[in-house]
Structures are given as C-alpha cells and as structure tokens.
C-alpha positions in Angstrom: 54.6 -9.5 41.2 53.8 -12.0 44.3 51.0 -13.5 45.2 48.4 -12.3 48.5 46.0 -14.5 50.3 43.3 -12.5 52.5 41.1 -14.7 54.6 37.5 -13.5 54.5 36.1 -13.2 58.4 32.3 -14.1 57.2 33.1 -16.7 54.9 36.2 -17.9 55.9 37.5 -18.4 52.7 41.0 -17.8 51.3 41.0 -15.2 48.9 43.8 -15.5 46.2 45.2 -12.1 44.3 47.9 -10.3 42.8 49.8 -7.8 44.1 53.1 -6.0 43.1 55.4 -3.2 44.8 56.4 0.2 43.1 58.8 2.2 44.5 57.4 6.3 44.2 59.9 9.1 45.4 61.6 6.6 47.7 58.6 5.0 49.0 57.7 1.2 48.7 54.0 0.5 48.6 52.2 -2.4 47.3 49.4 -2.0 44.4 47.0 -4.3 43.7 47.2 -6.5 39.9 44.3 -8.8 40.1 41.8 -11.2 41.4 42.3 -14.8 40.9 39.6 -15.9 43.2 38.4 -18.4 46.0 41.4 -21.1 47.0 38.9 -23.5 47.1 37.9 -23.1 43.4 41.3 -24.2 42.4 41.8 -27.4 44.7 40.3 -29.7 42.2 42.4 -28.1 39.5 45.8 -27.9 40.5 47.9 -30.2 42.8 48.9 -27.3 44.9 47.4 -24.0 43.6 49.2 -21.9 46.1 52.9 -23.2 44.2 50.9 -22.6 41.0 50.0 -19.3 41.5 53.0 -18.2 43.3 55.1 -19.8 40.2 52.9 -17.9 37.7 54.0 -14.9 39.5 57.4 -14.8 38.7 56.6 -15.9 35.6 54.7 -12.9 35.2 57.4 -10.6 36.7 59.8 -11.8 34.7 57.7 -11.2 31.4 56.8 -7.9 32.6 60.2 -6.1 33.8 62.9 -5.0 31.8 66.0 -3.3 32.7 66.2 0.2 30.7 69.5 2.6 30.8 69.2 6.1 29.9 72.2 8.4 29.1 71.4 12.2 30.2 74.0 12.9 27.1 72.3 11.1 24.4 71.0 13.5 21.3 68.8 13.0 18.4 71.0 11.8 15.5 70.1 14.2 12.0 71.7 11.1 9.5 70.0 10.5 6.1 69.2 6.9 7.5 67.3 8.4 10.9 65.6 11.1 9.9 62.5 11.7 7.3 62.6 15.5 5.3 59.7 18.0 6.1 59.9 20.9 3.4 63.8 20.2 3.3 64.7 19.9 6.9 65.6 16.9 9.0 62.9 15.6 11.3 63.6 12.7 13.6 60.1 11.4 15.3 59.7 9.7 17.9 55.8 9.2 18.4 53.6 7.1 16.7 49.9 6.9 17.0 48.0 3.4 18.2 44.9 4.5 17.7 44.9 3.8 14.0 44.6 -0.3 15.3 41.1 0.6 16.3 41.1 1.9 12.7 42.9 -1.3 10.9 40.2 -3.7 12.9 37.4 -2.3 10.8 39.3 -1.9 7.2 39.8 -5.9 7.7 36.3 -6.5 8.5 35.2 -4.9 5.6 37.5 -7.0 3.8 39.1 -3.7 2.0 42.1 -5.4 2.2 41.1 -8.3 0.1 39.6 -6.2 -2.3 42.3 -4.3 -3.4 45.0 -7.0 -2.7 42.7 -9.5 -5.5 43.0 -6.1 -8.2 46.4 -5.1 -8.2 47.5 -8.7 -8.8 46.9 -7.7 -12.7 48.6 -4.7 -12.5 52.7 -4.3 -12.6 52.9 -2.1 -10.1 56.2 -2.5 -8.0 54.4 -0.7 -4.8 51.2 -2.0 -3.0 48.3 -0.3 -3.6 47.0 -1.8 -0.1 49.5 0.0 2.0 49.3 3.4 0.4 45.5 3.4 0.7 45.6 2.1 3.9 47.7 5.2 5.1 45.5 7.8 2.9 42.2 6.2 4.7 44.3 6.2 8.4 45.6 9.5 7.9 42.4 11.3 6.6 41.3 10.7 10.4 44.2 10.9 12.1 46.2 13.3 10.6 44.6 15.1 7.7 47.1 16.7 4.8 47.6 16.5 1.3 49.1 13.7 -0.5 52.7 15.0 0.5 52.5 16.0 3.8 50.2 12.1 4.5 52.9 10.9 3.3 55.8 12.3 4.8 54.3 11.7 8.1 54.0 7.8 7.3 56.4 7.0 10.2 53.5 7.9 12.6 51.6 4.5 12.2 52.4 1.1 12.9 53.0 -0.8 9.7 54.1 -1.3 6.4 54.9 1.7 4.5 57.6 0.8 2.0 56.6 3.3 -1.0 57.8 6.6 -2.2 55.8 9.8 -2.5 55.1 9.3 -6.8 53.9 6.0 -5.9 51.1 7.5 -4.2 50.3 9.7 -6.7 50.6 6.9 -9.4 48.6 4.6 -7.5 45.3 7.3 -7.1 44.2 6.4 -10.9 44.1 2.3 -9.8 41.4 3.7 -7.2 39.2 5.7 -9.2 38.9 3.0 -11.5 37.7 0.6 -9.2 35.8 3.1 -7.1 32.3 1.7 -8.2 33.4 -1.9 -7.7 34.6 -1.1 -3.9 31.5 0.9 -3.1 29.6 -1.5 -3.9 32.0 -4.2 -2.2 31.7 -2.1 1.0 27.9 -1.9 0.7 27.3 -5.7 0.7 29.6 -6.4 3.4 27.7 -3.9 5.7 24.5 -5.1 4.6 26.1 -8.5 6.0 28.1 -7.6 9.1 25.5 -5.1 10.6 22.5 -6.2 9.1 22.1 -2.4 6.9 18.2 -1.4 6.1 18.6 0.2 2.6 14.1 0.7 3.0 15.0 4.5 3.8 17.8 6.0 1.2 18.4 10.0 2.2 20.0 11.8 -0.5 21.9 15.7 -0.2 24.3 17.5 -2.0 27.4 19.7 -0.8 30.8 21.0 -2.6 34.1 21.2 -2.0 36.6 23.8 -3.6 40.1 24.3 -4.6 42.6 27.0 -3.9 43.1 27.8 -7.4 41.3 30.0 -10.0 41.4 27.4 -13.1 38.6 25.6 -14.3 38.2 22.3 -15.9 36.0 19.6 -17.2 34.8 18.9 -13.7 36.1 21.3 -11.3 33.9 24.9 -12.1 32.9 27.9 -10.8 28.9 27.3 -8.7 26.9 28.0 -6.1 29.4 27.6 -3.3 28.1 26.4 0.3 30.8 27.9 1.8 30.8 30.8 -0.4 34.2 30.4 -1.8 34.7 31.9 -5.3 37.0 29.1 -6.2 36.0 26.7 -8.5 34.1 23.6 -7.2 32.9 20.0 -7.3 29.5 18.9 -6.5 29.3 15.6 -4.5 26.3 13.7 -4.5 26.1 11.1 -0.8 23.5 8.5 -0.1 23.1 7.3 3.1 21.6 4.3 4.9 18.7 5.0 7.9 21.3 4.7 10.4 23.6 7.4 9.1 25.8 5.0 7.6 27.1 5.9 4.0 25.9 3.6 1.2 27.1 5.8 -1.8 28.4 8.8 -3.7 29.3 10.3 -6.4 30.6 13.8 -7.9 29.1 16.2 -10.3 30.6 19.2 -12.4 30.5 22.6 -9.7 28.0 24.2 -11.9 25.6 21.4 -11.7 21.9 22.2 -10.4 21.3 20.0 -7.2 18.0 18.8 -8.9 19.6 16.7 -11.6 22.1 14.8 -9.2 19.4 13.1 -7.7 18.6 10.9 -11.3 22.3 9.4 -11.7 22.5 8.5 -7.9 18.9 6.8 -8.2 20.2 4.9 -11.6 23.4 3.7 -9.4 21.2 2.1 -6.5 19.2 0.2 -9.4 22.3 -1.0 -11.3 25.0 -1.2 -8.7 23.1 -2.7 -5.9 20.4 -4.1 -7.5 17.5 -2.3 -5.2 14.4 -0.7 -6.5 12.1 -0.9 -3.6 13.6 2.1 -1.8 12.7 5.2 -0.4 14.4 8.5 -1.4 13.6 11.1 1.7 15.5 14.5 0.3 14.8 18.2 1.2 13.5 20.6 -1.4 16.5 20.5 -3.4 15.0 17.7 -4.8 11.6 18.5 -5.3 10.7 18.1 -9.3 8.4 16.6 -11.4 11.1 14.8 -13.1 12.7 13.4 -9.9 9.3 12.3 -8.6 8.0 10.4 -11.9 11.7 8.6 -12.3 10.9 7.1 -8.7 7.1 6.1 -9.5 8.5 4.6 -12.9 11.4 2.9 -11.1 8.3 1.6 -8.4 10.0 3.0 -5.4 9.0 5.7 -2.9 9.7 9.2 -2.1 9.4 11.6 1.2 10.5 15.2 -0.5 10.0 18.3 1.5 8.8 21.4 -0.7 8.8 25.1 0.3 5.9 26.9 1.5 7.0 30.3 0.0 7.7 31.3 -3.4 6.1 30.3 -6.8 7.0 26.3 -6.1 3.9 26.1 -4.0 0.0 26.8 -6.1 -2.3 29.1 -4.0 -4.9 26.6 -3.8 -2.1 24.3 -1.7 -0.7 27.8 0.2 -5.4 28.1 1.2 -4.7 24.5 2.8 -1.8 25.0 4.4 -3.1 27.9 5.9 -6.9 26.8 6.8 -6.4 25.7 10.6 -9.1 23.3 9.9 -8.7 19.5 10.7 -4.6 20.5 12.3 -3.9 18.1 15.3 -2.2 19.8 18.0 0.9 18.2 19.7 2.9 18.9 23.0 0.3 22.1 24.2 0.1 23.6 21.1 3.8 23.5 20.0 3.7 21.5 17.1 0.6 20.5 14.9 0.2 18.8 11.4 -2.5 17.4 9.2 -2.4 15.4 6.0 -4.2 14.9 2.4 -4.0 12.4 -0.2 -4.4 14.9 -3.7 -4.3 14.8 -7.1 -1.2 17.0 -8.4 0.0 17.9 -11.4 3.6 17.3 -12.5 5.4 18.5 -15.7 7.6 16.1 -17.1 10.0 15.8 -20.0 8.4 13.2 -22.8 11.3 10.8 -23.8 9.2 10.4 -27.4 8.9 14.0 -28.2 11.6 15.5 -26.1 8.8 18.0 -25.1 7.5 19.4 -21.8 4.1 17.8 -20.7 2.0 17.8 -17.5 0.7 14.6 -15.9 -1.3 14.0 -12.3 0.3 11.6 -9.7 -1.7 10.8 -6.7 0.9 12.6 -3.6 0.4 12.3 0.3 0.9 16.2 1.4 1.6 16.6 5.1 1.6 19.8 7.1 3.7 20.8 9.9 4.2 23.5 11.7 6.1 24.1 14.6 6.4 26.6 17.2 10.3 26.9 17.7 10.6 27.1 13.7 8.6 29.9 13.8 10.8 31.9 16.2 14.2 30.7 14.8 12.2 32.1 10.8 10.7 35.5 12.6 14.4 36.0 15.1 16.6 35.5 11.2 13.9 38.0 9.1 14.5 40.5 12.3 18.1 40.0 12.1 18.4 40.7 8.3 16.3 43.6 8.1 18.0 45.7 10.4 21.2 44.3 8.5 19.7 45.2 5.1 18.4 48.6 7.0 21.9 49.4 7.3 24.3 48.0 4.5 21.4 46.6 1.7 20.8 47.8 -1.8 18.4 49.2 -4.0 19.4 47.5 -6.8 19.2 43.9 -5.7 16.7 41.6 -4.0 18.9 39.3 -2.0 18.6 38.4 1.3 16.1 40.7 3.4 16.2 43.3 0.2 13.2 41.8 -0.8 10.9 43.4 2.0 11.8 46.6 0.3 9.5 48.1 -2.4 11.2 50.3 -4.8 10.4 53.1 -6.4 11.9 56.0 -9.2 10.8 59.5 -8.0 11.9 62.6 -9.8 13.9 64.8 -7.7 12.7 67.9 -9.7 8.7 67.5 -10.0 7.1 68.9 -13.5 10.5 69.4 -15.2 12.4 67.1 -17.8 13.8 64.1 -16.0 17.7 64.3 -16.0 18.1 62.3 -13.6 16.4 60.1 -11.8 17.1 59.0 -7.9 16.0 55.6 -6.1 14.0 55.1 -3.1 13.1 52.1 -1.0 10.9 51.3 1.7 10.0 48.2 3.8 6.9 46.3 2.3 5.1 45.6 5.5 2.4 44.0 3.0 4.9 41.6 1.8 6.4 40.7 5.6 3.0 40.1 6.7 2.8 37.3 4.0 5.9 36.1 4.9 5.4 35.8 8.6 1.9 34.1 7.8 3.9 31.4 6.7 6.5 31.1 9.5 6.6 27.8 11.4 5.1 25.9 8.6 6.8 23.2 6.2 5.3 20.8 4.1 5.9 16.9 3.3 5.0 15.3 0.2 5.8 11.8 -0.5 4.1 8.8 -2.2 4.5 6.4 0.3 1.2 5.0 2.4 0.4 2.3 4.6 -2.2 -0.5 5.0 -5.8 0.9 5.3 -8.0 0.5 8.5 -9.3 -3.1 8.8 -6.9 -4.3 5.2 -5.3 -7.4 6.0 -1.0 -7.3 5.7 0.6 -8.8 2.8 3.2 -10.7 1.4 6.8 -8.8 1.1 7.4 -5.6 2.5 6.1 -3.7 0.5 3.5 -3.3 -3.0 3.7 -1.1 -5.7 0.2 -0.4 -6.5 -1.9 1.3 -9.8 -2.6 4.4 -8.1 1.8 5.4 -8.2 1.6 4.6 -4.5 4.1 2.7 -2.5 2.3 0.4 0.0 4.2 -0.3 3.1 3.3 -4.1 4.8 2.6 -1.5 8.3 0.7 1.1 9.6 1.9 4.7 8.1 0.5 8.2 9.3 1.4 11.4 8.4 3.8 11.5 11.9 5.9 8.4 10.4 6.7 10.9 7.0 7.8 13.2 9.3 9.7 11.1 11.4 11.0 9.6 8.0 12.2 13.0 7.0 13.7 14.3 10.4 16.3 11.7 9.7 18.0 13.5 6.7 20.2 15.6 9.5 22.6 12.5 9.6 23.4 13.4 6.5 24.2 16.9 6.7 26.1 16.2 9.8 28.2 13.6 7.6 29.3 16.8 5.6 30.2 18.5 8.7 32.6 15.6 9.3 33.4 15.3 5.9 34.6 19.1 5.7 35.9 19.6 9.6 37.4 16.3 11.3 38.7 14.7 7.8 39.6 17.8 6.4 38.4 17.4 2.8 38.4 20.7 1.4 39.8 22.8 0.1 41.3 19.6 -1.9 45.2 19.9 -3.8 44.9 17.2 -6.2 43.9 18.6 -10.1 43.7 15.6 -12.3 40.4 14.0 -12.1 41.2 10.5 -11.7 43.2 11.9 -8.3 40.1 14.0 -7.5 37.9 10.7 -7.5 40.6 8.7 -5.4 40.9 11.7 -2.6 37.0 11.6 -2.5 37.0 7.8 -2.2 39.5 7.9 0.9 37.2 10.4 2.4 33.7 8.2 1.9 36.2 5.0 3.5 36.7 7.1 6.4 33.7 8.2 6.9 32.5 4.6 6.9 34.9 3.7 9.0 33.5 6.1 11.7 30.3 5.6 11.0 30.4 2.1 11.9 32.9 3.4 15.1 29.5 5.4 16.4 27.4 2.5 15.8 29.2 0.0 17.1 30.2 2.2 20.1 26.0 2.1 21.3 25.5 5.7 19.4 27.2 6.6 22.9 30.2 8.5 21.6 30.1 11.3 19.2 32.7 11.6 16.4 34.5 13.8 17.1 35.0 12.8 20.2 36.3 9.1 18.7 38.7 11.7 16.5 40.3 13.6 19.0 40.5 10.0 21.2 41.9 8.6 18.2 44.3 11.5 17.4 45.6 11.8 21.1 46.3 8.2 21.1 50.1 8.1 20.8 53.0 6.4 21.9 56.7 7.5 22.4 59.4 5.9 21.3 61.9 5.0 24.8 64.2 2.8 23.0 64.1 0.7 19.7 62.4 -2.2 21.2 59.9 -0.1 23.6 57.6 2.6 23.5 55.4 4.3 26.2 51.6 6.1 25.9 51.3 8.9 26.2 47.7 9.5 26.1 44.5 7.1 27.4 40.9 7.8 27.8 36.8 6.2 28.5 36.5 6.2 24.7 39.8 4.4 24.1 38.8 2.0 26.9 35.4 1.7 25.2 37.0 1.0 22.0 39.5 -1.8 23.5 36.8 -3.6 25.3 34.3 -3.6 22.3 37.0 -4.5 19.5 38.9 -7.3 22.2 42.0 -5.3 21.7 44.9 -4.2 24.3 45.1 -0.5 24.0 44.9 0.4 27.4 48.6 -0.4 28.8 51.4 2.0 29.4 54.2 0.1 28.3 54.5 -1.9 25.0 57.4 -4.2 23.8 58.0 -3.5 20.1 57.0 -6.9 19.4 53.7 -6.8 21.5 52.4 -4.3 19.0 53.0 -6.5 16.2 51.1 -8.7 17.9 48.2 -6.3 18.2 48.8 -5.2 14.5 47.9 -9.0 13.5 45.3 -9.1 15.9 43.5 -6.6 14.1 43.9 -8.1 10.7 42.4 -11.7 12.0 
C-alpha cells in the first residue's frame, strides 16, 4: 500500500488517498484503497501529514500481507485427531460459516446468554448448557438436522463447542424446564430493545408430525395440516403486531384448535402480566366460550366467522346479503358495512357446569371483495370437475357436497334386492354457495371514541356494555386492517416448517419435544428481529440463504478465505457494525469479531 496525492485543477487542492498494486496474470496495476481527504485538513493535525500518512502505509502493508506457501502434494490427513465421524466415515472440513456472527450479535442482545449462564450455575452439569443451545439455535438456521447430525457438524461455526453428542441430549430437559422463564425473559427484553406493541396479540395454530406410528401422552394422531397420518403435536404461537413472536405453546395432536386459544390467553395474563390486549384470530377461534373469557379478562377481540354453514343464524346471512348501507371501495372492488348487535353466546356456567346462553353487545363488519370471489368461484370450478371425475357417493367431502343423492330401484315394482346409488350436481345448493362468494365477516368487541366524545386517560377503557374503548378513532376499516395482519403469522409457520426445518421432528421424550420447539421459537425471533431491523427490506429467506452461503475456507491454520459475499451480508455488516465483508481473515481477527458480537 502507498500513498497518492492528485491535485484538483478547480480547487487546487491536494487530494490525499490510498492506493495499492496487484499483480493479475502477469500484469501490475494499481487499485484504489481509500480516501483520506484534503492535505490541508491535516496541516493543523500532524507536523508533516505527508510522512504520517506515507508511514501509516507501510504500517498498513505490513499488517495486511502475509507470505503463504502451498505444496501441490499436500493431502487431507484421515487421523482420529483431524477428522470428525459422519455415519462411521472420516470427514475432514475445511469450511466454516461466518454468517452465524450476524446470528451471535442478536442472541447477546437478548441477553440469552446471561439467562441460561445464571441457571445452570445450580445444576452439576460438567458441559455448558450455553454452548449446546447456542449451536441448536445457530444450526436450526443455518444448517437444519436432528440433534445428531447439528451436532456432528459443530466444526462449521466459530466457537466454543467442547461437548459430546449425550450431552446435548442430556441438556434438552434443563430447557424445557425453564422454557416459560426464557419466553418470558425474551419478551421483556424486546419490549425494551425495540420498543414491542403487545395492543394487538394474533393467535393461530399449526402441527408438526413425526415419522413414526406410536402414540403417546402428547404426540397423537389429528387433523394434520399437511395431511400426514403420522401422529402430531399441536402448537399454539402468539405474535406481536409487527410479526415478532411473543409466545407459544404445544397441545396434544388431537386437540380442537378452539380450546388452545384459553391456555395461551391465561399465559399473557400470568406470565406477562397484560390484560388490556387484543386477540385478532381467524374462525378457528370463533366460540362463545373464547369470546366471554376475553370480556371477563377486559380485553378485546377481532375474530373472523364464516359466512357459510350453520355457524352463521339466517337473520345475520339477510344482512350480509342486503346490499343496503355497503360502501363501495376502489370502483366497486371491495365494499363493507358495519353494525353494533345484540348476539347471543352459549357459554359453559362454572356454578352448574351447564350450557347456558347469554347476549354480549359485538361490532359485525362485512366485507366483500372482488378478487375473493374469483379465487372462491375458480376453487368450486376446480373441485367439481375433480369430484365429477374421481368423487364419491358415499361421502360429502370436498366439492361432494354439490351432489344430491338418491337410492333408485333398478327393477321398478319388484322386491328391492338391491339397491344402486345415484348422484347429481345440486345447482340449488351452488347457487347458495356462490351467493356468498367474496364475502367474510368481522366480529370483534373493540370500538372507538364516539363523534364529538372527548379522549381519555390511558389507552384504552373497559366499559359496562363488554366493549373495549380505544383512546382513537376506530371504524369498521381499522378491524379489517387489524385482522389482515394475522398473515405474519401464518407466514411464521411457513418459516417455521420450510427454512428451519421443524418437522417432521426425531426427538420422542416430551421434555426433548419442548426443548426442539423452544430452539425453533429462538430462531424465529432471531429472524424476526433480522427483518426488522434490516427496514422490512429483506425477506427471510433471503437473510437464510445469505446466511447459509456465508462461508469461509480454511487456507491454512491461522487463515481462512470467503467464499461467498452479498447486498444482504453487506446490509447486515453495516447495520450490526461488524466486518463481514473482507476476503481474507487472520484466525485471530475472527476472534476478534466473535467478541465483538458478544459486547
């Protein structure tokens, strides 16, 4: 490196840079390193900048240049001492991925670390706990296995990983005990880091399964998402309004999705200490039950509820349907109305035990859209012609349902000996069901200040009527906008169940089951946050496949080389204040960065 000074012709000041020469297929060029500046900002600085400068760039070159001898000759070695064992043969790796310092920056400042460091003090574990679950959590993004396979690739991140393979599987039981404590740990140092709005809580439910055919206390043949006949675990997530995981928590596979909702609402009260909240969930959700345990608890609620079926009375369907009073949006594309009504609820009496009906006063919006209705009209086509061709008469699943059915005797005016069936499409009941297409409806509790009511003191007031009474301005638009915003978590399953690779799931005792599911929900936090903190400008999968490409190779023991750099990786170093984009690292400038991230 050597130092250039350029005289500008307008100004006719000396500019000072940096400049080094490479030598590429026998020709010398010089590159450009860096701007220093103006040689007249330095005069007041240094005696003579020009020997300054000129001195700091040898002191640089020396720094940066080391001499490296390669032998075309020289093997892998297969020793016990130089190799790890995959399935019983010798591996010898070279590569390990930088990307997971992007990963250990965000573990510290959530202060996971700490947490688990202050717990297993009391244990007499010989291992640390912090290591293991900081590879499960790294590895879950980066490199997603089972236990074994995690571990046997250990020697692909930077760090500390001085444990055998039982002592992760001994340490999973210390995590599922303490996985309430560090939910809730993680949730107030969110709430204090990035300044989390808990107002809005969404709440789904999804299932993982497991390649085997046993069942046990919690693992059990249900309703299966990804219609696997393996037995299942239900898991329960709540999330923040900016897509940001606050919660979980799992549920026997044969569980109804209707009664998760109760626990998870009991765990926000408890655990975080937060009743003021608003539960937006789809029609999963929709019960009396659910509904009178947020009115007693003085929250809120935004529940969607089907338009079709016996869930919905006829006097509600007549409303939905009368075009009176719809506003009309966008040139006829979308259009909604709203009602506050009386509506009865049946409820379980905690005295008696016994089923009894009660009247809440409910917000009911209407909705209906124009490209819902074509997406509902193009997947009724679609199965009817499939139902035309493979369906059943003995079933109504799927489009078999638009098919009346009928016993005819084959023989008229004889003894019936046998009987044959018949079906036909019930244009009668299609028309009913197209009637309906587009249309979705909102029902929630939640209001806002009346025309010409002055605002209050807090953010919000529970009020005699069971209505939650936001400190703002709320029409029926801001319920749907509330609502639209339960896709974040659906996509989080997506992520859950593609990039971090949590089913199907190889651990069977339920203390491990908890402890896989806990490593998942860290690592979804963790990119979670990434997005956020990113500007929402990056996807995540792209941050995973950045992440997962980000590797370096081994040139000798004291120096390794990238082999992969991108935007998002620049992104990520500028934002975080790390070095990730070089091409060349000493082995002891990566411990460097290691610490960096832990500061």
């Amino acid at each position: 490196m050597y130092l250039v000074r350029l005289v500008e012709k307008k100004t006719g000041r000396t500019l000072l840079n940096y400049y080094e020469k490479r030598t590429i297929k026998g020709k010398t060029k010089a590159y450009f390193v860096e701007r220093i500046g103006y040689l007249d900002e330095f005069e007041n600085i240094y005696e003579d900048p020009i020997a300054h400068f000129r001195q700091e760039a040898k002191k640089r070159t020396k720094e940066s240049k080391i001499t490296l001898e390669l032998s075309l000759s020289e093997r892998y070695s297969f020793e016990e001492s130089s190799t790890i064992k995959v399935d019983n043969i010798s591996v010898n790796d070279r590569v390990v991925n930088y990307g997971m310092l992007v990963l250990s920056y965000l573990y510290h400042k959530l202060d996971i670390h700490y947490f688990i460091n202050n717990r297993r003090r009391y244990t007499k574990a010989a291992f640390n706990h912090n290591h293991i679950f900081q590879l499960l959590v790294y590895a879950r993004i980066l490199f997603p296995e089972s236990k074994l396979g995690t571990w046997l690739k250990r020697g692909n991140l930077i760090g500390e990983m001085d444990f055998s393979e039982d002592d992760v599987y001994r340490s999973l039981s210390f995590f599922s005990d303490h996985k309430k404590a560090l939910t809730s740990h993680l949730h107030k140092k969110v709430g204090e880091l990035y300044d989390r709005d808990t107002t809005l809580m969404y709440y789904d439910v999804t299932n993982y399964y497991w390649e085997t055919d046993e069942e046990d206390d919690l693992r059990k043949r249900g309703y299966c998402k990804s219609n696997s006949k393996h037995p299942i675990v239900q898991m329960g997530l709540l999330m923040d309004k900016e897509g940001l995981p606050v919660s979980y928590s799992l549920f026997e596979g044969n569980t109804n999705d209707i009664l998760t909702l109760s626990p998870m609402m009991g765990q926000v009260y408890e655990e975080f200490e937060d009743s003021s909240v608003i539960y937006v969930a789809d029609k999963a959700m929709m019960s009396g039950e659910n509904r009178a345990e947020v009115i007693i608890n003085r929250g809120g609620y935004v529940f969607s509820q089907s338009v079709r079926g016996p869930s919905i009375d006829s006097s509600t369907r007549k409303w939905l349907l009368n075009q009176d009073d719809y506003k009309v949006l966008k040139g006829g594309k979308y259009k909604y109305k709203s009602r506050l009504q009386p509506v009865s609820i049946v409820i379980t009496d905690r005295s008696t035990n016994k089923k009894k009906r009660v009247t809440i006063n409910e917000v009911q919006v209407a909705y209906w859209s124009h490209k819902y209705q074509q997406r509902s009209r193009h997947n009724r086509n679609r199965a009817i012609e499939n139902a035309l061709q493979y369906g059943s008469v003995l079933n109504n699943h799927g489009a078999n349902k638009y098919f009346a059915k009928e016993v005819f005797d084959s023989k008229s005016n004889e003894k019936v000996e046998k009987a044959e069936l018949s079906r036909y499409l019930d244009h009668t009941k299609i028309a009913l069901d197209e009637s309906l297409d587009g249309y979705y409806m909102i029902c929630s509790n939640v209001v806002g200040l009346k025309e010409g009511e002055k605002p209050f003191r807090g953010s919000s007031r529970f009020g005699d009527d069971n209505l939650l009474q936001l400190n703002k301005s709320v029409d029926a638009l801001d319920l749907v906008e509330m609502y639209r915003g339960l896709w974040k978590i659906e996509e989080s399953f997506k992520i859950t169940k593609s990039q971090l690779r949590a089913r199907p799931a190889y651990v069977r005792k339920e203390d491990s089951v908890e402890a896989h599911f806990l490593t998942c929900f860290v690592a979804l936090l963790i990119l979670r946050l990434l997005e956020k903190l990113l500007g929402n400008t990056v996807g995540v999968s792209q941050i995973v496949n950045s992440l997962r490409q980000a590797n370096l190779v081994e040139i000798s023991p004291d120096l390794f080389s990238s082999s992969y750099c991108d935007t998002v990786i620049q992104k990520m170093a500028k934002t975080f204040k790390l070095d990730l984009t070089r091409k060349n690292y000493m082995k002891i400038a990566l411990r460097e960065l290691v610490a960096a991230t832990k500061k």
